[in-house]
C-alpha positions as CSV (number, residue, x, y, z in Angstrom):
1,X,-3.8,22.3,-59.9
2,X,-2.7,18.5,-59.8
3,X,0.5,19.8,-58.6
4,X,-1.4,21.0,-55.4
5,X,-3.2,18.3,-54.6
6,X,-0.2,16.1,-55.2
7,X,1.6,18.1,-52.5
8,X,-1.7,18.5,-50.0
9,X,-2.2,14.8,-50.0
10,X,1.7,14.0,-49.1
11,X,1.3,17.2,-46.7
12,X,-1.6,15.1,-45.2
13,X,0.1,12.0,-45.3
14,X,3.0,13.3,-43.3
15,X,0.6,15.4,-40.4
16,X,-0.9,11.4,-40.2
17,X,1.8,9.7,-39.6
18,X,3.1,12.3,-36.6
19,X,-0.6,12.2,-35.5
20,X,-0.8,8.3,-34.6
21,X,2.6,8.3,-32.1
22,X,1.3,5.0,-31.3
23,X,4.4,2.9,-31.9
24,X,6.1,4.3,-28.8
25,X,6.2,2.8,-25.8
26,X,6.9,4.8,-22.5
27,X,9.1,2.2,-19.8
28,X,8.0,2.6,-16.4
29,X,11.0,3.6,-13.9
30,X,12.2,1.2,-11.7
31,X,12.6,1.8,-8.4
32,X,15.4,0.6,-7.0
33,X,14.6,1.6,-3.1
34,X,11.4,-0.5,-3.4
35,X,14.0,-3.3,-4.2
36,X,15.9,-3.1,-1.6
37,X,13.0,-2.6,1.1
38,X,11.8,-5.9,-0.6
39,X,15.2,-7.5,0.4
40,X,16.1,-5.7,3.1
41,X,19.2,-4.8,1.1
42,X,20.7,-2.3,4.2
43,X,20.9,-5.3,6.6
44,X,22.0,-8.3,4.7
45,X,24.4,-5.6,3.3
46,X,25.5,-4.8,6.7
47,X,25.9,-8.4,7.2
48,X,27.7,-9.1,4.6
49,X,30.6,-6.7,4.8
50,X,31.0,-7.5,8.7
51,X,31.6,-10.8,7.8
52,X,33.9,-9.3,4.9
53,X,31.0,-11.3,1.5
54,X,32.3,-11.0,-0.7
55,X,35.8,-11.3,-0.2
56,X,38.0,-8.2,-1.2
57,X,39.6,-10.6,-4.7
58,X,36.5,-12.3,-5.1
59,X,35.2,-12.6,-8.4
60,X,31.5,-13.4,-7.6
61,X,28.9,-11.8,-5.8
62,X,27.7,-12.2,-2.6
63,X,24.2,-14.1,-2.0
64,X,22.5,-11.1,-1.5
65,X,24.4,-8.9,-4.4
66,X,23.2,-11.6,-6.2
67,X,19.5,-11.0,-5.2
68,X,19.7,-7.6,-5.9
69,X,21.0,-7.9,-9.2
70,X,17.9,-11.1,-9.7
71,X,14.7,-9.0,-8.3
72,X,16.7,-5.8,-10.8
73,X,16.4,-8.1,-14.4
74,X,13.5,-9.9,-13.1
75,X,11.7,-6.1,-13.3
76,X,13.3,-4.9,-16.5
77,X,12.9,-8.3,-18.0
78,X,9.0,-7.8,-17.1
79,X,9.1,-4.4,-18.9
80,X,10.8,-5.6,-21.8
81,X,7.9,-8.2,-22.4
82,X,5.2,-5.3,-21.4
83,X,7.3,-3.6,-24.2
84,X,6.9,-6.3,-26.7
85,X,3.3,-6.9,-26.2
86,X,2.7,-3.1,-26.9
């Protein structure tokens, strides 16, 4: 009979530990068209390769590559702390 019990508790145990599922954290979706509404990523992009930004060898981004890529880790950045504080 001890063995039983023994095995109901650890049964128990176990069906408690799946129950709780509260160390997960679900990261919201970022969406990368409201980003580029926010910048107004089409035009400056347009912009930017008439006036041939960055250049075809360049090694750096353009001002407004570089604002995407900002507003981007600003967002997942926020969602990592969001995460952290869970």
């Amino acid at each position: 009979m001890m063995k039983f019990d023994f095995i109901q508790k650890i049964i128990r145990g176990v069906k408690n530990l799946f129950a709780r599922n509260k160390m997960s954290y679900e990261f919201k979706n970022i969406k990368v068209a409201d980003i580029e509404k926010e910048i107004n990523l089409k035009e400056k992009g347009e912009s930017d390769g008439k006036n041939n930004l960055p250049s075809e060898n360049s090694e750096v981004f353009s001002i407004t590559e570089n604002e995407a890529i900002t507003k981007y880790d600003n967002r997942r950045h926020q969602a990592v702390e969001d995460a952290a504080k869970y």
